[in-house]
C-alpha positions in Angstrom: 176.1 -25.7 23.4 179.0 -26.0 20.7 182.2 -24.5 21.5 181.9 -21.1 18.9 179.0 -20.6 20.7 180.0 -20.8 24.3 183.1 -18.7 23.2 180.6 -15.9 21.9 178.9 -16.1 25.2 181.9 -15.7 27.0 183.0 -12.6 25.2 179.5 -10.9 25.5 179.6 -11.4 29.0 183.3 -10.1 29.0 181.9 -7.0 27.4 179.3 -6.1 29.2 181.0 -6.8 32.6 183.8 -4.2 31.3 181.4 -1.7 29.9 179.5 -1.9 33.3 182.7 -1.0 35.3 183.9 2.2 32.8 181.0 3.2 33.5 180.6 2.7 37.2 184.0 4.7 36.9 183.1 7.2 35.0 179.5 8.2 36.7 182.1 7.7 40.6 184.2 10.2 39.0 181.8 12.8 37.9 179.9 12.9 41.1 183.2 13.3 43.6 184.5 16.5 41.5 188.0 16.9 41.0 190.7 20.0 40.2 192.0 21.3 37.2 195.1 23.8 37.1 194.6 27.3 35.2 196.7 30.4 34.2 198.2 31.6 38.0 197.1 35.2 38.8 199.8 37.9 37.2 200.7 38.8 40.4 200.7 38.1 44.2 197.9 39.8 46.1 198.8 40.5 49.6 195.5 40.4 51.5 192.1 39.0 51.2 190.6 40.4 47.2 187.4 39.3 46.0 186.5 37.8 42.4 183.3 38.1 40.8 181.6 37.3 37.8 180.4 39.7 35.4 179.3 38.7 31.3 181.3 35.4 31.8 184.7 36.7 32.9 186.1 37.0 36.2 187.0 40.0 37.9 189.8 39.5 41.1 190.6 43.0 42.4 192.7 43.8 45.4 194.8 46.6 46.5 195.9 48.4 43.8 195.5 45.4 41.1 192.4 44.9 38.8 192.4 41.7 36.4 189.9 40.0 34.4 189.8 36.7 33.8 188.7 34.9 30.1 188.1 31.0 31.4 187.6 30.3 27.6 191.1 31.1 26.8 192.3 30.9 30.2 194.1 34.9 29.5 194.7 37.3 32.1 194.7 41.1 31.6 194.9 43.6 33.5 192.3 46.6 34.5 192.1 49.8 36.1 192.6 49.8 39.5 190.4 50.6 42.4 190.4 54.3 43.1 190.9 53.0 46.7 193.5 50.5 47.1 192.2 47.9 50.1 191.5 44.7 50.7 188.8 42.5 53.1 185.9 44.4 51.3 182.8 43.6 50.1 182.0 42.6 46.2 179.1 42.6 44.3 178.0 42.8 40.7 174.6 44.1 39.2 173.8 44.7 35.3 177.1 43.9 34.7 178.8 46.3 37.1 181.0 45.6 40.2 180.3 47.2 43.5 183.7 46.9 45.8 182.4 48.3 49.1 184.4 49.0 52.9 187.8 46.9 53.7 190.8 48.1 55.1 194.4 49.2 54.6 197.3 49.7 56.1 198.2 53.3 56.1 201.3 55.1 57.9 201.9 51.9 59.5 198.2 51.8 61.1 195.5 49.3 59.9 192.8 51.7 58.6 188.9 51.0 57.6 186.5 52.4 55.1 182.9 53.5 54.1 184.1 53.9 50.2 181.3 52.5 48.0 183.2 52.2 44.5 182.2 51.1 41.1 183.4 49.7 38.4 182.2 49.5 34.8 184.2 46.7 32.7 182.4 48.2 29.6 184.3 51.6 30.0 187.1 50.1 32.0 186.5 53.4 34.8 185.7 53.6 38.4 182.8 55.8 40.1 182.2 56.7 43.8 178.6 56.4 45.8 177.0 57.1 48.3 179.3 55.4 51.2 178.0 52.8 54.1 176.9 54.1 57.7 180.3 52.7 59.1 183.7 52.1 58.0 184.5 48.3 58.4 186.3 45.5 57.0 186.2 41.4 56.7 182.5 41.9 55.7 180.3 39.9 53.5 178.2 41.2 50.5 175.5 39.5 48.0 172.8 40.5 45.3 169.4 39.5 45.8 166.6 40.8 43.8 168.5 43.8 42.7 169.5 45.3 46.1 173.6 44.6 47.8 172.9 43.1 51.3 176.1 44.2 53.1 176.9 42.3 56.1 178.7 42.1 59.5 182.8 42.8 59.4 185.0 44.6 61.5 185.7 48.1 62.7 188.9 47.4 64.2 188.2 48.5 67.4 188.6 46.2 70.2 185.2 45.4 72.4 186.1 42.0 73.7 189.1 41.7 74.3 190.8 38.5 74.6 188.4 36.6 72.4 189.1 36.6 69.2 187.9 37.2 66.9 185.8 40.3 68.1 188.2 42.7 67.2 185.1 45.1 66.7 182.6 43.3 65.1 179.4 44.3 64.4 176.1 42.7 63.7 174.9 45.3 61.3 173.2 44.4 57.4 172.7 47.1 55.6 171.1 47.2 52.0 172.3 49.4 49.2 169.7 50.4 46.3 171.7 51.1 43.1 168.9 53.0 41.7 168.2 55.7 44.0 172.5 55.2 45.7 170.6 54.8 49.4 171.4 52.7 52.1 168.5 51.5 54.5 169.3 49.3 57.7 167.6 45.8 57.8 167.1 42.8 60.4 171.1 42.2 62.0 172.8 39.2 62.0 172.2 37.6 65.3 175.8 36.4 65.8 178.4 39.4 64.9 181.4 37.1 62.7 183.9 38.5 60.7 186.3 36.8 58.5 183.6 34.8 56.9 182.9 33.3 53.6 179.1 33.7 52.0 177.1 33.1 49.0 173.8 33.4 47.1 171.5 30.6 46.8 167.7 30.7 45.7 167.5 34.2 46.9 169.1 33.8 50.6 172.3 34.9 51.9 174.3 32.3 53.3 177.0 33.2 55.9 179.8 30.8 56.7 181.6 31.8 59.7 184.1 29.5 62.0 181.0 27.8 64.2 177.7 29.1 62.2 176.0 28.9 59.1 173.4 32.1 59.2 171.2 32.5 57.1 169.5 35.6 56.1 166.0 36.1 53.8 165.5 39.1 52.3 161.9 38.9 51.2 160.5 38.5 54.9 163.8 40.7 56.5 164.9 37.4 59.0 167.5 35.0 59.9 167.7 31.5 60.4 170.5 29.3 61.7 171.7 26.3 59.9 174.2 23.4 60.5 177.8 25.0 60.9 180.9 23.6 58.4 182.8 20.8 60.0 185.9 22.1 59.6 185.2 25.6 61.5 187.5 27.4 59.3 187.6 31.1 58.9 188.8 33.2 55.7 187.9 30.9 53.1 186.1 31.7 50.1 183.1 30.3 49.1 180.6 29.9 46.0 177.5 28.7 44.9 176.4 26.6 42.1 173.4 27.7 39.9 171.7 24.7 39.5 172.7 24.8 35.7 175.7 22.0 35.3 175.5 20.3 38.9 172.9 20.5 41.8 172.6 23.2 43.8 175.5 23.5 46.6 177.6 25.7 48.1 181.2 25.2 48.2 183.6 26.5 50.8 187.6 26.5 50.2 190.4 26.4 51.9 190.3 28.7 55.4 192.1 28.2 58.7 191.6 28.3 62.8 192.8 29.9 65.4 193.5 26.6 66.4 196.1 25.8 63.2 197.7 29.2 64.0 195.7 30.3 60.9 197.4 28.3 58.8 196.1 27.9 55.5 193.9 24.5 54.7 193.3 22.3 52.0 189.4 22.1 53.1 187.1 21.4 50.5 183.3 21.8 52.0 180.1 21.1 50.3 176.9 22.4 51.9 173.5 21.4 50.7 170.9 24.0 51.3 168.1 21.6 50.0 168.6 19.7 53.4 171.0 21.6 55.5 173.9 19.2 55.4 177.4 18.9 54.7 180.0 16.9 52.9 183.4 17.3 51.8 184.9 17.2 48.3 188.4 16.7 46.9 191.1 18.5 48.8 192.1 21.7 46.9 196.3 20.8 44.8 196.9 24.4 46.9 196.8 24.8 50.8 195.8 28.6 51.6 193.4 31.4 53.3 192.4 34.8 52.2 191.5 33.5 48.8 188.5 34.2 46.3 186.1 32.3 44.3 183.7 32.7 41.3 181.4 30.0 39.8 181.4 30.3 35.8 178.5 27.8 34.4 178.9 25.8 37.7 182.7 25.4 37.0 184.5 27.2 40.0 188.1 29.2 40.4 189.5 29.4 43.1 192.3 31.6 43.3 195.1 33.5 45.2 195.5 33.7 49.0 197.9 33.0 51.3 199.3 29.6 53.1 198.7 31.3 56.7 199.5 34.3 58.9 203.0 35.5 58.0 203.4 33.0 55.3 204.1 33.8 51.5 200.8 35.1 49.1 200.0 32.9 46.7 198.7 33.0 42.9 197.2 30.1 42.5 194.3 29.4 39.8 192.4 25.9 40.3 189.8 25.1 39.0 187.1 22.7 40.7 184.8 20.9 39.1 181.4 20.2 42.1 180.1 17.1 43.2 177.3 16.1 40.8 179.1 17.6 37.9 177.6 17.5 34.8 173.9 16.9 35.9 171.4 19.8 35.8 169.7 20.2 39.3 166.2 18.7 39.5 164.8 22.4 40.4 167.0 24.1 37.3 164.5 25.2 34.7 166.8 26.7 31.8 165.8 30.3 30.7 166.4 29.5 26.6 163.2 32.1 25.6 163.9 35.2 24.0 162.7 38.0 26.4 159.6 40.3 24.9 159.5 43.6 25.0 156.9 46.0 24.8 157.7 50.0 24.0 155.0 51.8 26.0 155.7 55.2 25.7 156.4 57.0 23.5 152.8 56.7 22.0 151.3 60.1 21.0 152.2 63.7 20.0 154.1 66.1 22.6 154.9 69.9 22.8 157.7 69.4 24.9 161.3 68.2 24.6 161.2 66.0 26.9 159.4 63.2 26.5 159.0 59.7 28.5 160.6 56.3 28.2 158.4 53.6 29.3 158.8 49.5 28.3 158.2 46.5 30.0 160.4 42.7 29.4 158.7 39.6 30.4 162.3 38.6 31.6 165.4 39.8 33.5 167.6 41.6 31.4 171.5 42.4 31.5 171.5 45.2 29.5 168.4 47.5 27.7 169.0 50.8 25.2 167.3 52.7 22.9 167.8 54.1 19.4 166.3 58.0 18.9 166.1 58.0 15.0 168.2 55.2 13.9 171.2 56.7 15.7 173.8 55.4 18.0 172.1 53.1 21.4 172.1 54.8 24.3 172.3 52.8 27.4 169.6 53.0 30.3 168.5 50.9 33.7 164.4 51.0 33.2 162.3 53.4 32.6 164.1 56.9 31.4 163.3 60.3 29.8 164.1 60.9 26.3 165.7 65.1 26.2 166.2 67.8 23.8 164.1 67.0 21.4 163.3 69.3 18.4 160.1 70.1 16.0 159.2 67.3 13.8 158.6 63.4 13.5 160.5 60.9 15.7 161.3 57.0 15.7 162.4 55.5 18.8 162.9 51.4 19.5 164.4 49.7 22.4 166.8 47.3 22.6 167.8 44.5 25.2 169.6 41.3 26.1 169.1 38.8 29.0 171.4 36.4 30.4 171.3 34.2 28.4 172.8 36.5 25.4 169.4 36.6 23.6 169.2 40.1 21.5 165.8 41.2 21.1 163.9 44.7 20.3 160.6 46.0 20.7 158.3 47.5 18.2 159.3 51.0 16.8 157.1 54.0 18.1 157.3 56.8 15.5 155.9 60.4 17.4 155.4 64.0 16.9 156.7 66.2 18.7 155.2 70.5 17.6 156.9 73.1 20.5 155.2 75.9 20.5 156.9 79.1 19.0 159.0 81.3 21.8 157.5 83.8 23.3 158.3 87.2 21.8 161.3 89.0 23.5 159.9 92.5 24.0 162.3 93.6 26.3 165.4 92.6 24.3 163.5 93.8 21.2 162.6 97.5 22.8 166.3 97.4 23.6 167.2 96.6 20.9 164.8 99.5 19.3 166.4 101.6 21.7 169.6 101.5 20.5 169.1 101.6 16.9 167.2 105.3 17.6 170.0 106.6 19.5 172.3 105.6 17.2 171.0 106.9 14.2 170.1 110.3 16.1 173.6 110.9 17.0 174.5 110.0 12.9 172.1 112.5 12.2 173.9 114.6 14.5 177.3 114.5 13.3 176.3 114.4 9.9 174.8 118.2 10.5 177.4 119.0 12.5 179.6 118.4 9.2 177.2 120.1 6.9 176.5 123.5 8.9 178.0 126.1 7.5 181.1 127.8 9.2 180.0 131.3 11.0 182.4 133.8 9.6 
């Protein structure tokens, strides 16, 4: 082999040897995760919040603080506050509404729980009130599955055991809210009362993280299971869950402390794997602390505010970790690209009433449906609704949706009659009416001979 050409060899070889370790790098990298710092929270927070997703932005409320969250231009501004200042409660969001439910305050000096069921709409930027749960209580865990709020163990406040924490007056109670008809109904208990712990959503299950458990609740069949507890045995962290869209499906638990520690906030980074009930950790959060939150944007999580310990300064902290796997769809993630189709069922044929039903079906989950009543403004509704006050004559109606994954779509345009039938005649008002005009035009009559009889001399 002539020199040139051994040289050529030797370079080839050089290159493929140093392509093969950037990108043995780069694939190690990806699939440890790592942090990122973000915008810090406007202001300290001083007791456990909760943060939620809702259209993409995240929500952290606490106390009497409300902000939101824009991850695309990492920009924080601020919101109307809970109607009921607290902390330690439970937070949910359905069709782009958050549901903050119990937690506690301290009032007159006295650590005081609630029942308060509150929402907020980020469209209107306002607060409502429902129907409360059964019993006031705090450090509980919440989570949406198939439309209903699973609400979840927590406090009361009131001592049973005492002198082993931490049953300060836990209870075992799961209670499920239906925003539709504003009920609660009682369902299967957790087994093992824990308060202070983290949970998530995963493939329709609840997952709750306590100190030495991982329970596991089912909605569809109403029962629990127990799965392998976190290694570090932490308590008030904050966890989240991955979608399956941008990194396999995991749930990821932050931060926390033990009684051990003093409560002392960690730097715990916990990865469980439902898929095979295991655990791993990941990269050690840049921030030590407890009593945080966390919300998972597109499988990109923020983990934010807290506190390093018991006594120990708030924090406003925004990281942002990036999970193990990064970057690679999970096997079971099938993406939901297809426009949703929907089909306008009712109106369909001629009514003598003004009120008049509002029937369509979608081949998909929607975030948000409407209709238009004769081209005018959309009026927003949750299913199946009643069109009102209609009047005499012809009609066109069309509804409107979007799903998550911001497809716009509309379905045909009924066009409808609608004939009342003609009032009833008002006799009485009418003979009234009759009534009055006689008399009056008798007592005319009268005065006007009064005025024209001659004087008697």
């Amino acid at each position: 082999m002539k020199l040139r050409e051994m040289v050529s060899v030797f370079w080839l070889f050089f290159v493929l040897l140093v392509s093969c370790v950037i990108v043995s790098e780069t694939v190690s990298a990806v699939s440890e995760g790592g942090w990122g710092t973000k915008a810090p929270l406007p202001q300290v927070i001083l007791g456990k919040g909760g943060a939620i997703v809702v259209d993409g932005k995240i929500y952290v409320v606490g106390g009497s603080a409300t902000y939101m969250y824009d991850p695309a231009s990492n920009v924080w501004t601020a919101k109307a506050p809970m109607p009921t200042p607290r902390f330690y409660f439970g937070i949910a969001a359905y069709k782009n509404k958050i549901y903050t439910i119990g937690g506690s305050a301290w009032v007159n000096g006295t650590e005081k729980s609630y029942s308060v069921n509150e929402v907020y709409d980020p469209a209107s930027d306002t607060w409502q009130t429902k129907q409360p749960v059964s019993t006031s209580r705090y450090d509980l865990a919440a989570g949406v599955v198939n439309g209903k709020i699973y609400l979840i163990g927590g406090s009361t406040g009131i001592i049973q055991n005492p002198g082993t924490p931490p049953n300060m007056g836990t209870v075992y109670m799961n209670e499920v809210y239906d925003v539709a008809n504003d009920s609660w109904t009682a369902k299967a208990p957790d087994p093992l009362a824990v308060q202070g712990s983290s949970s998530a959503v995963c493939d329709g299950k609840i997952y709750i993280l306590g100190q030495f458990s991982t329970e596991i609740y089912d909605p569809a069949n109403d029962t629990w299971t127990r799965g392998a507890a976190n290694p570090g045995q932490v308590v008030y962290s904050a966890a989240a869950a991955t979608t399956g869209i941008d990194a396999p499906k995991q749930i990821c638990v932050f931060g926390g402390a033990t009684y051990e520690m003093g409560l002392k906030g960690s730097s715990l980074t916990q990865v469980y794997f439902p898929q095979n009930n295991s655990w791993s950790y990941g990269a050690s959060m840049p921030t030590a602390r407890e009593y945080l939150t966390a919300a998972d944007v597109n499988d990109t999580i923020y983990v934010i505010g807290g506190s390093k310990g018991l006594s120990l300064p708030a924090v406003t902290s925004n990281e942002v970790y990036w999970p193990i796997g990064y970057g690679t769809p999970d096997p079971s993630y099938v993406p939901e690209t297809f426009q949703p189709a929907v089909s306008l069922l009712s109106p369909n044929a001629a009514y003598n009433v003004s009120n008049v039903p509002l029937m369509f079906t979608a081949d998909k989950a929607l975030d948000w449906a409407g209709y238009s009543l004769d081209g005018a403004k959309n009026i927003t509704v949750t299913g199946n609704s009643t069109i009102t006050n209609l009047f005499d004559g012809r009609h066109n109606v069309t509804v409107y949706a979007n799903d998550t994954d911001g497809n716009m779509v509309s379905s045909q345009t009924a066009v409808f009659n609608v004939t009342l039938p003609p009032a009833p005649f008002p006799t009485a008002p009418v003979a009234a009416v009759l009534i009055a005009s006689v008399a009056i035009a008798c007592m005319g009559a009268a005065v006007y001979y009064r005025k024209k009889k001659p004087a008697i001399v």
